[in-house]
C-alpha positions as CSV (number, residue, x, y, z in Angstrom):
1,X,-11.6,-8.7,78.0
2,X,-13.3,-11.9,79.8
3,X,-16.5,-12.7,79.6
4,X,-18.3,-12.6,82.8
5,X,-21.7,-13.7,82.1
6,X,-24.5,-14.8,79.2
7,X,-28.1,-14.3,79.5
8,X,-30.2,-16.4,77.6
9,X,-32.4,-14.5,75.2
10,X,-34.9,-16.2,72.3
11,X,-34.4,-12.7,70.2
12,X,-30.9,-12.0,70.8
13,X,-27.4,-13.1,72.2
14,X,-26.6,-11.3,75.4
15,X,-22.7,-11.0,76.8
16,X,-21.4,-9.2,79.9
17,X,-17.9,-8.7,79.7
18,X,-15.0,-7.3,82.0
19,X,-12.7,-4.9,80.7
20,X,-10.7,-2.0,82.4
21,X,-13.1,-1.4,85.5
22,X,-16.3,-1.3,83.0
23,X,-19.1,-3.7,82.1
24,X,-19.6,-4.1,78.5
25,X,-22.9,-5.3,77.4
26,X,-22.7,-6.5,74.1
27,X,-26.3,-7.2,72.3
28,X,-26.0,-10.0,68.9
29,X,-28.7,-10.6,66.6
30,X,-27.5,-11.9,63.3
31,X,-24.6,-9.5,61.9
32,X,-25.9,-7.0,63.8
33,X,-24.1,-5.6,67.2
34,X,-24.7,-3.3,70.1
35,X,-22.3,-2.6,72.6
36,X,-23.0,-0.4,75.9
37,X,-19.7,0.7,78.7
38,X,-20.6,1.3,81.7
39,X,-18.4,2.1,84.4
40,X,-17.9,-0.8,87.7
41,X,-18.2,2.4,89.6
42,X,-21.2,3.3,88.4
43,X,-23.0,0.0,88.7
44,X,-24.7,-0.3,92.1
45,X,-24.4,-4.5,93.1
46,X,-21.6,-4.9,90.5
47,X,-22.4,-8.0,87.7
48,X,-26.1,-8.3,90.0
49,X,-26.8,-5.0,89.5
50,X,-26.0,-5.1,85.5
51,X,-28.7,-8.1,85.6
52,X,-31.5,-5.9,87.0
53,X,-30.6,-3.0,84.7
54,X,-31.4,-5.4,81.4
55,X,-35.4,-6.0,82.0
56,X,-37.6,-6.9,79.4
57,X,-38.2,-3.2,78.7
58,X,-35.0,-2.3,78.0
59,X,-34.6,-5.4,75.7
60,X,-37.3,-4.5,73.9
61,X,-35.9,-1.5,72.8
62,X,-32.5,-3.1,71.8
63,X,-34.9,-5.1,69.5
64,X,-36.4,-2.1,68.0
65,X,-32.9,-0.7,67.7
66,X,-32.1,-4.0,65.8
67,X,-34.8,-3.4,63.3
68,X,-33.9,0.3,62.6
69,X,-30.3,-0.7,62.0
70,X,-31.5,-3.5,59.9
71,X,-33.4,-1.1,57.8
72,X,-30.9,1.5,57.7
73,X,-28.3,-1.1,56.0
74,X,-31.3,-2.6,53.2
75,X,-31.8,0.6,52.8
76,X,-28.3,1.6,51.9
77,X,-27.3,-1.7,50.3
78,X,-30.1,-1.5,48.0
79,X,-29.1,2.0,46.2
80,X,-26.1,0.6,45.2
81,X,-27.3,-2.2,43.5
């Protein structure tokens, strides 16, 4: 896997990868992850068109995914302490 690009975000870390004819975004904030595969093929414009796809509205609902996963984990480690 090489990385092939990183896209400066205040909220988040943001890392394209190569890996087996996909593009794997990965999303980092804190200990949390999220990953999305997407197929080369699939991608019009290749790495260019991976950069359109990740506007501000989609990052804003990464974030809100961030926040449900942080909650989801509280919640959890919290009934067994």
């Amino acid at each position: 896997m090489r990385v092939l690009a990183e896209l400066p975000h205040p909220e988040c870390k943001i890392s394209i990868f190569g890996m087996n004819q996909k593009f794997i975004i990965k999303f980092e904030q804190g200990t949390l992850e999220q990953s999305y595969k997407l197929a080369e093929v699939d991608v019009v414009g290749g790495i260019n068109g991976v950069f359109e796809m990740l506007d501000e509205p989609f990052i804003q609902q990464v974030l809100s995914i961030f926040t449900q996963m942080r909650g989801a984990i509280i919640e959890t480690y919290n009934k067994y302490q």
